[in-house]
Every structure is written in structure tokens, then in C-alpha cells.
C-alpha positions in Angstrom: 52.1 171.8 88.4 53.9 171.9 85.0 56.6 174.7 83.9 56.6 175.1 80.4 59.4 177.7 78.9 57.6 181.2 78.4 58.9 180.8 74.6 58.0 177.5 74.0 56.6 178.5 71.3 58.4 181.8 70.0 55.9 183.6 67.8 58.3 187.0 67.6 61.2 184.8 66.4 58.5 182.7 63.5 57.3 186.3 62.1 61.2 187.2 61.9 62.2 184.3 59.9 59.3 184.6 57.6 59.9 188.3 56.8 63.6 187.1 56.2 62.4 184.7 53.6 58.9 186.2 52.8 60.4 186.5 48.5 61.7 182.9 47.3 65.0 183.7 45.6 65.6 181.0 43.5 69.3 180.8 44.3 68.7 179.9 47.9 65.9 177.7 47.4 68.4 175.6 45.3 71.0 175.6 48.0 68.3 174.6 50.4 67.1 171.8 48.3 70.8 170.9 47.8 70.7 170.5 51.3 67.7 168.6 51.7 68.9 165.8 49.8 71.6 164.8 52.1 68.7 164.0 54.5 69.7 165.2 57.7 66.9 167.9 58.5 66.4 171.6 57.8 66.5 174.7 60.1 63.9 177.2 61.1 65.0 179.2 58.2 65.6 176.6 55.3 62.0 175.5 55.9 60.8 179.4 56.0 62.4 179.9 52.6 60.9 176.7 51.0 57.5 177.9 52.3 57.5 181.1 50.1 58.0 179.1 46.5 55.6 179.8 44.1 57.2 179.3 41.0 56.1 176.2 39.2 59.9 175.6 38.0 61.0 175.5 41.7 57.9 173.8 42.9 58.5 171.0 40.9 62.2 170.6 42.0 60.6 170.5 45.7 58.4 168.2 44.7 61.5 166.1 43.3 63.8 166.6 45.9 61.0 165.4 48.7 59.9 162.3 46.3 63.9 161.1 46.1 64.2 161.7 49.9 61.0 160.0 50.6 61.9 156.7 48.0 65.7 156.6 49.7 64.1 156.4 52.9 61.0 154.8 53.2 61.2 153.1 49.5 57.8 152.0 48.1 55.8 151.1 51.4 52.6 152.7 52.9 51.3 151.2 56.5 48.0 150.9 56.2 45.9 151.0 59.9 42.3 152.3 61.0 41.1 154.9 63.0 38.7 153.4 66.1 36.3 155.8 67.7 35.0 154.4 71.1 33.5 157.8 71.9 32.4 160.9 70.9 31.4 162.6 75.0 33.4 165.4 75.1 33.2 168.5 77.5 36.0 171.1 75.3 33.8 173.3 73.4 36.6 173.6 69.8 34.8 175.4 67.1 35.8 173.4 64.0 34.5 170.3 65.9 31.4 167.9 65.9 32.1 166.7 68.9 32.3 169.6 70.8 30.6 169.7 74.2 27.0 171.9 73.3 26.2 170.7 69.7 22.9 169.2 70.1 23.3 167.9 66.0 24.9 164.4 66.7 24.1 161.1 68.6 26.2 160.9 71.6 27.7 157.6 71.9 30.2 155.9 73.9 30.9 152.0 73.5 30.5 149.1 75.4 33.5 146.9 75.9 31.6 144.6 73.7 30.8 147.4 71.0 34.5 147.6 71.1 35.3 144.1 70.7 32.6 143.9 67.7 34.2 146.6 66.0 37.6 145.2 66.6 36.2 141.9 64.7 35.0 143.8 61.8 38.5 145.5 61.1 40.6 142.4 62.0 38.3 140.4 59.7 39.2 143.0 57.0 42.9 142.6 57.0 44.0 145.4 59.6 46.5 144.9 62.2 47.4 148.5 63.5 44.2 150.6 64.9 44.4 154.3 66.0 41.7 154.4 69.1 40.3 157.5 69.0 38.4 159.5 72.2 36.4 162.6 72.5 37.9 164.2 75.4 35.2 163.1 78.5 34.6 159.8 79.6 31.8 157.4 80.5 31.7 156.4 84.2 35.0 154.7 84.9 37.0 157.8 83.6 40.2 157.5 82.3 40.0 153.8 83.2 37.3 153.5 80.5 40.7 154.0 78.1 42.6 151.9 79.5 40.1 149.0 79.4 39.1 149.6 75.7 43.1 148.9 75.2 42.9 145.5 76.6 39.6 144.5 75.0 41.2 145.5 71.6 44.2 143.3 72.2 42.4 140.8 73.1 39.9 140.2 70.4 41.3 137.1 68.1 39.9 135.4 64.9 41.4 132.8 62.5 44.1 134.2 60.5 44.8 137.5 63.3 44.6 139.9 65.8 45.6 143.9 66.2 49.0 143.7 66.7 49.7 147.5 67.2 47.1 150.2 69.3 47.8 153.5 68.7 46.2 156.3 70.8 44.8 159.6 70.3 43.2 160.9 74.0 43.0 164.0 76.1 46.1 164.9 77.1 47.0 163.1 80.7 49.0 163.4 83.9 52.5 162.2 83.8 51.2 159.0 86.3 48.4 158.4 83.9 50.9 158.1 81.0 52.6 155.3 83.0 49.4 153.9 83.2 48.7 154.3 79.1 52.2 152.7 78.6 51.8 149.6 80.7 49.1 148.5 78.7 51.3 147.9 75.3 50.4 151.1 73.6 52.1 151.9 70.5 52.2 155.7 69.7 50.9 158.5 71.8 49.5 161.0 69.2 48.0 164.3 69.8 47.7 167.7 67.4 47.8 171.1 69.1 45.6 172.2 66.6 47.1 175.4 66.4 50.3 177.1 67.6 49.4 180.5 67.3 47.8 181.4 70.5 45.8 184.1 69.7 43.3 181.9 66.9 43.9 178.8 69.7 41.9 181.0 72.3 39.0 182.0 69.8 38.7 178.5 68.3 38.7 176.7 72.0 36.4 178.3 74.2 35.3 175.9 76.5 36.7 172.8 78.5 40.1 171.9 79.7 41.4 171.9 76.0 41.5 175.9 76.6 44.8 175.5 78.4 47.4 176.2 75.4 50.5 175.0 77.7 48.8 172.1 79.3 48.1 170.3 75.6 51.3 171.5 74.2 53.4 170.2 77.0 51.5 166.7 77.0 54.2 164.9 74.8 57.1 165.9 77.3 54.7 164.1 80.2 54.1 161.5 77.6 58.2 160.8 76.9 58.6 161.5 80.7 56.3 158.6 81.7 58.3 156.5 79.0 56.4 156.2 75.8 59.3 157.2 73.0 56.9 157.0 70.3 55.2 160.4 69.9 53.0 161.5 67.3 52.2 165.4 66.7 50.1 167.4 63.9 47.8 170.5 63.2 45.3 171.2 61.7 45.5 173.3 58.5 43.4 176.1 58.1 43.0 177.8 61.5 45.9 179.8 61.1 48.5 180.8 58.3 50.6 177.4 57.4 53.9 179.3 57.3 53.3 180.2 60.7 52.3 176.9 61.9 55.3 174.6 60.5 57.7 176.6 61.9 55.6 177.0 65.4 55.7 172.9 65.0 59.7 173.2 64.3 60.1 174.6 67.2 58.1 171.9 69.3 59.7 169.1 67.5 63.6 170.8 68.4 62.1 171.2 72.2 61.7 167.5 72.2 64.9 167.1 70.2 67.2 169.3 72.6 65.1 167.4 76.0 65.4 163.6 75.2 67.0 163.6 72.1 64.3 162.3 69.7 61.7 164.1 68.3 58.2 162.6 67.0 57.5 159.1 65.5 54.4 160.7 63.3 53.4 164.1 62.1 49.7 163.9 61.0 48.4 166.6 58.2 44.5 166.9 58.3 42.7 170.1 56.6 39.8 171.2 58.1 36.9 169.7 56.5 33.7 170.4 57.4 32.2 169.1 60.7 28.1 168.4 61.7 26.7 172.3 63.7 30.2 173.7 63.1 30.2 176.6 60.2 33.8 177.6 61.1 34.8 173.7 59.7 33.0 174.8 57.0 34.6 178.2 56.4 38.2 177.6 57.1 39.7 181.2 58.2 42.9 180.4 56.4 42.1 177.6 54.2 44.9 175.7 52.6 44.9 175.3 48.1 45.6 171.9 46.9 49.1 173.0 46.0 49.7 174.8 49.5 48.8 170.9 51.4 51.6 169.1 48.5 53.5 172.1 49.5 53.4 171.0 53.1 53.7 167.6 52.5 57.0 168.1 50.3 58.4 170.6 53.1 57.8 168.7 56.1 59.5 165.4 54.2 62.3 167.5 53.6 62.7 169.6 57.4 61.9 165.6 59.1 62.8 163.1 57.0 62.9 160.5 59.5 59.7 161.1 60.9 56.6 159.7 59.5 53.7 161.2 58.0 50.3 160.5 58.0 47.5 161.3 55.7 44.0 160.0 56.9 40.6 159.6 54.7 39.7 163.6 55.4 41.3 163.6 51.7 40.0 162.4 48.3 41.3 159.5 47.1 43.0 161.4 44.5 45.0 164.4 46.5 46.2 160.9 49.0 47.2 159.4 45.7 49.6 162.8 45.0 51.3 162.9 48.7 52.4 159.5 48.4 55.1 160.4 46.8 55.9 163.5 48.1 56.3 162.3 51.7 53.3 160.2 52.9 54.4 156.7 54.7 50.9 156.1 56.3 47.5 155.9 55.3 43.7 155.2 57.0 41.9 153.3 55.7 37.8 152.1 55.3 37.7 155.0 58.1 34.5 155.6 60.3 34.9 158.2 62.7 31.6 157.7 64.7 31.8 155.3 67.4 30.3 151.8 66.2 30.4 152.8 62.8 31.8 149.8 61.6 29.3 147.9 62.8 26.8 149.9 60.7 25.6 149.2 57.0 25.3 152.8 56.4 28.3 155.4 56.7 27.3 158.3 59.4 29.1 161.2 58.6 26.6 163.8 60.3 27.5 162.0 63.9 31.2 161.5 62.7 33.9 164.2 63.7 34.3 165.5 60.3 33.5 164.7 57.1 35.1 162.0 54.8 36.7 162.3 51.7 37.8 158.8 50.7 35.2 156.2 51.3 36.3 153.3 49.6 36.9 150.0 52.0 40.4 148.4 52.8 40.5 146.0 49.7 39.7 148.8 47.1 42.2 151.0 48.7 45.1 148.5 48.8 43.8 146.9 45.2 44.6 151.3 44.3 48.1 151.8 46.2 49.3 148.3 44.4 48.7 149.2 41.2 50.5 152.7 41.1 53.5 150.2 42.8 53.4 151.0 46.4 53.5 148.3 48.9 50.2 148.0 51.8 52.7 147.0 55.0 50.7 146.2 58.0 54.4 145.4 59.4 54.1 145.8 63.8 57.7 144.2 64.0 59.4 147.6 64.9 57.1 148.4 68.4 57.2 144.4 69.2 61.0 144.0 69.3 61.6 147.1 70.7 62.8 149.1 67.9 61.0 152.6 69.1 62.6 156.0 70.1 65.8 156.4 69.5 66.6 152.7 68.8 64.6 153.1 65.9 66.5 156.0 64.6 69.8 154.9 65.2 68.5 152.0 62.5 66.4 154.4 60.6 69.7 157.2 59.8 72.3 154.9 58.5 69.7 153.2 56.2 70.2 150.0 58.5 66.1 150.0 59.0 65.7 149.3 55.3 66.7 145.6 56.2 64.0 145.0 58.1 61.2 147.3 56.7 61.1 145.9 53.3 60.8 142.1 54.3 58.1 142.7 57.0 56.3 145.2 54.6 55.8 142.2 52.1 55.3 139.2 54.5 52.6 141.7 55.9 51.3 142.6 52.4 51.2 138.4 51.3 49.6 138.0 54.8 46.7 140.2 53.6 46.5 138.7 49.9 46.5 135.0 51.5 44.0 135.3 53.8 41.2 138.5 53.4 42.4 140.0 49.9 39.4 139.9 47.1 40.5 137.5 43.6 41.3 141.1 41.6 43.8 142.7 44.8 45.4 139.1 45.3 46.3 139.0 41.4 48.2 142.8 41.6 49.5 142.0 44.8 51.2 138.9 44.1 52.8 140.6 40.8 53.7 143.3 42.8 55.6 141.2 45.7 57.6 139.3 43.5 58.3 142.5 41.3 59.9 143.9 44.2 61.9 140.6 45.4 63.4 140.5 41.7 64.5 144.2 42.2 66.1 143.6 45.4 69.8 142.0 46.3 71.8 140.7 49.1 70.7 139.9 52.6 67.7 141.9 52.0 66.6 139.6 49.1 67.4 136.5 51.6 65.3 137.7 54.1 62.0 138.8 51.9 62.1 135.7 50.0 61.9 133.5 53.6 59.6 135.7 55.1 57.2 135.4 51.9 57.7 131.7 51.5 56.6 131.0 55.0 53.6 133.3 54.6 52.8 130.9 51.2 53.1 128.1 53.5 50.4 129.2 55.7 52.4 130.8 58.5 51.1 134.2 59.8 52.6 137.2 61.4 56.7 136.4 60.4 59.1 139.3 60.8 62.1 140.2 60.8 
């Protein structure tokens, strides 16, 4: 049995805050912003009054202050990784989703262990090193072991110049012993959205299946950080409820996890809904999100976190991706497929995907993109395999002291990619682009790029610092 606090999530106390701060005064949103800048977080109430700005004038400084936070932080690097869906059985029965258990409109599929390994080979041979292995929430036969094994068969796929170096996971929430289990086996970050935090829509969007149970998903990542894994990764999905409503609701989980083992998430993921094969509620979003509203979000959430990563996957055009970058966005998908074995496919399968795609280009074009606007591709692993995760990472991450590492790897990870998989026009802007950003550098992080990248040139793979 699991308790979970009868306020976990405290909808009286959201509604309060945002009727505090429903008009933007544009003396407080200054004094907010003002304290945004010294990078140490926002409360419940800073972030409600930054969610009410609508005047372009104040937009814009939002949009400054978040892009100065982001750049001191996280400088000019993206991590790049892929999203690897083994199987699309599920028995939940979510609205907004193709995968849901009833919808007769896709092709069921769930991979072989050599499916897996093929499509492992395919994204190693592109350049990728990080994978997000993705799950509809049933199993094949073995059950939860059927994870477990598709973990191991993605480590251990190897070619020429690589291998996946980090797995990610996104699953059904699990049992505290089952976490063990998921840790054991060299797992990166746990990531898993709650969808929505307002109870009342999470009901009428999840009417079926396990996934029903509000307290048991929401209280998965306190199971997950019992069993061990300090690397957490959290999200919603904009458009089922009113976005206000929701970041604060996801405040309030993120201060839970702060308050019980003093770290909140590694990741906060931002998808919209976007439409989804037999679902007409992914279609017509109830509360769907403007293009400003999503930078909004981005912005505000760099701003209320700014340690924590965010992640923008291919459900956006290449364009709106292009925007966030600099408003908050440290990772990116990539070449995505979200139907199992779709990278083994010549044709992209968006009616038996979960959701449809709005940036299809493949890795190289991608990376050839976020070079030329002077962003860094980092495929950079080095953090989770020297055991900078949790809390050691942000006792690196606060006082800057991460920055020492992060921008060598991110460029011995980036001239990785050029030497070995990287088509003649991406190697050309990624060469300038590595040795623009040695010149700008100094000190012992200039020492430590220029080795890294040197031994990369000299035909060694995977150095880091």
C-alpha cells in the first residue's frame, strides 16, 4: 500500500495564488524577473504572477531574462538522444492517446529482442548515444521482465565507432522492488508525465486501466527515488487542462520531492497535445496552448527551475524548437519514430505512432540546423557514468562548477559525431563551430576541450572529462 498526503496536490491553494496574480502588474513582474536572474528558483507565487503577462514589453523581458539564465547555465549546448518505442500493447484506455487499449486504428506491435537490437543499430549507426526507451503500458509474455531485457539488449548492441552509452526510460509506473530492479540494470533517468494535475479532467481523460489511479502515477517518482534512481524526469501534457493551473500543480510535485530527498527532477518534458490516430480529443485540445502561451511556458519553467533540464521532442515544428532553444530548452529528439520498429522502416508511420510528428528531418539535418544558429549537438554520457547524478550533480551544477566538465564533453561528443557519421556539409559547420567555441573559452576549461578534441582528431572515441 502507498500513503500519499491528501494535498499532494493542493488545488484550493493553486486557484488562490492565481486569483492573487490573475492582473500582471508590471512593477511585480520586474521584481520577479529581478529575482529570476540570480538563479536560485521561484515560488508558487512568483511563477503565478509571470504566468498572467501579456504585454509584449514584459513578454519580451521574460523572454530575456529566461535566455540569460538559460546561456549562464547551460551555455550553448543541446543533448541530442532518440526516443525507442519497443511497444505499443497497452491496457489504460487515455483519450488523447493512440495507444490506448480499444482503438482498433493502429497495428499492435511489440518487439523482438532482435527487433530491438536492429533498431538499436540503426540509431547507433546515425550518431546517437542516449535513447529514451519508450513502452505502452502492457507487456508481451515475460511482463515487466520484457523491460528489463530490452535494457540489456540495448546496451549491448556495438558497431565500429559506438554504442548507446545512456538508456533512459519512460514505463508504467512500478512497485518500489521493481524500481530496484530498473536500477540494477544501468538505467539513466526514470521519466514519467502525470499528464494532468487537475483531477477532475485526469478522471475524464483516463477511463480505463490502472493509469486511472491519480495517486498511484503521481507518487511513482517517490518509489522511483526510494528504490535509488536520483535521476527523475517529470512533464504534462499541455492542453488537457488550463497551463496556469498545471505548472503550479507541477510546483508543488517538484517541492514534494525537494522537501523528501532533497532534489527535485533531472528533466521536465513539455509536449502539446497533437493529434493522435482514433483519438478526436488529441485532435481538439480542451484547453489548447497558442504558440506564445508554449514560449511562455518554456521561459517560466527556466526561470522557476533553472537547474533542471528541459526537454522538447519532435511533437514540434522545426521552427517553434528552433524558438525554445533559447528560452530554456537543453534537450532535443531527434529523427524520432514513435511506432515500434519504425526505424527499421523506409516509410515514416505516423497513423500506428502515438501521436503525430512535427519535425521530421533525420539526425544529420537536425544537427547540420542547431550548428548553424551556434548551438552545440552534445551527445556527452559522462555525468550518469561517473556518477555525477542527484544531488552530486547539483552540488556541481549550482556553483557553476558543472560548466567545467559540460562544455569539454559537449564538444569531444560533437567532433565524435562530425568524425565518424556526420554528412561533408554538417562536418564543415561543425568543425568551425568547435573551434569557434575553443577560441572563446579560457583557463582550465580551454585545457581540457582542446585535449578532449585533439584525442577525438586522433581517432580516439568516447573521451570525457
Amino acid at each position: 500500500m502507498y500513503n500519499v498526503p491528501a494535498d499532494f496536490i493542493n488545488e484550493k491553494k493553486i486557484w488562490e495564488v492565481l486569483e492573487a496574480h490573475k492582473v500582471a502588474d508590471a512593477v511585480k513582474v520586474k521584481e520577479v524577473l529581478a529575482k529570476a536572474a540570480e538563479m536560485k528558483g521561484l515560488s508558487m507565487d512568483d511563477v503565478a504572477v509571470l504566468t498572467g503577462i501579456s504585454d509584449p514589453e514584459l513578454i519580451k523581458e521574460l523572454f530575456n531574462t529566461a535566455n540569460k539564465v538559460k546561456e549562464t547555465i547551460y551555455g550553448k549546448r543541446l543533448v541530442l538522444f532518440a526516443p525507442l518505442y519497443i511497444s505499443n500493447l497497452c491496457a489504460n484506455e487515455c483519450l488523447y492517446c493512440a495507444f490506448r487499449a480499444t482503438n482498433k486504428a493502429i497495428v499492435r506491435n511489440a518487439l523482438t529482442q532482435e527487433q530491438i537490437a536492429r533498431e538499436v543499430q540503426i540509431l547507433i549507426n546515425q550518431g546517437h548515444k542516449r535513447i529514451l526507451m519508450v513502452a505502452g503500458e502492457s507487456y508481451p509474455t515475460r511482463g515487466f521482465q520484457y523491460v528489463l531485457d530490452s535494457i540489456k539488449t540495448i546496451y549491448g548492441v556495438k558497431s565500429e565507432h559506438g554504442e548507446i552509452r545512456r538508456v533512459n526510460v519512460n514505463v508504467a509506473p512500478l512497485k518500489t522492488e521493481e524500481f530496484k530492479a530498473l536500477k540494477s540494470e544501468g538505467i539513466g533517468t526514470y521519466q514519467i508525465f502525470q499528464e494532468t494535475y487537475h483531477r477532475e479532467t485526469y478522471s475524464k481523460v483516463h477511463i480505463g486501466g490502472k493509469k486511472k489511479d491519480y495517486n498511484w502515477r503521481g507518487w511513482s517518482l517517490h518509489r522511483a527515488m526510494e528504490a535509488g534512481i536520483d535521476d527523475v524526469g517529470i512533464g504534462i501534457l499541455f492542453g488537457l487542462f488550463d497551463y496556469r493551473f498545471e505548472i503550479l500543480a507541477m510546483m508543488q510535485h517538484i517541492r514534494e520531492l525537494e522537501e523528501k530527498f532533497g532534489i527535485g527532477p533531472h528533466t521536465i518534458s513539455v509536449p502539446r497535445l497533437e493529434p493522435a490516430t482514433g483519438s478526436d480529443l488529441a485532435s481538439h485540445p480542451p484547453f489548447a496552448v497558442s504558440d506564445i502561451d508554449f514560449r511562455k511556458i518554456v521561459a517560466i519553467l527556466r526561470l522557476a527551475v533553472p537547474y533542471t533540464g528541459i526537454i522538447m521532442s519532435t511533437r514540434e515544428t522545426a521552427k517553434m524548437r528552433r524558438e525554445t532553444f533559447a528560452l530554456g530548452v537543453s534537450q532535443i529528439s531527434a529523427g524520432s519514430r514513435t511506432n515500434p520498429g519504425g526505424y527499421n522502416s523506409e516509410t515514416e508511420d505516423d497513423i500506428s505512432g502515438q501521436f503525430s510528428l512535427g519535425d521530421h528531418r533525420p539526425l544529420d539535418e537536425v544537427i547540420s540546423d542547431v550548428a548553424s544558429m551556434g548551438y552545440i549537438p552534445s551527445f556527452c554520457t559522462a555525468c550518469y557514468r561517473l556518477g555525477r547524478t542527484g544531488q552530486d550533480f547539483m552540488d556541481l551544477a549550482k556553483p557553476g562548477d558543472i560548466k567545467l566538465h559540460c562544455a569539454p564533453n559537449a564538444l569531444s561528443s560533437f567532433m565524435e559525431y562530425l568524425h565518424n557519421y556526420a554528412s561533408p556539409k554538417t562536418k564543415t559547420v561543425g568543425i568551425k563551430l568547435i573551434q569557434d567555441s575553443i577560441d572563446s573559452m579560457s583557463g582550465l576549461v580551454k585545457q581540457r576541450a582542446i585535449k578532449l578534441v585533439n584525442r577525438v582528431e586522433q581517432g580516439k572515441d568516447d573521451v570525457y572529462c
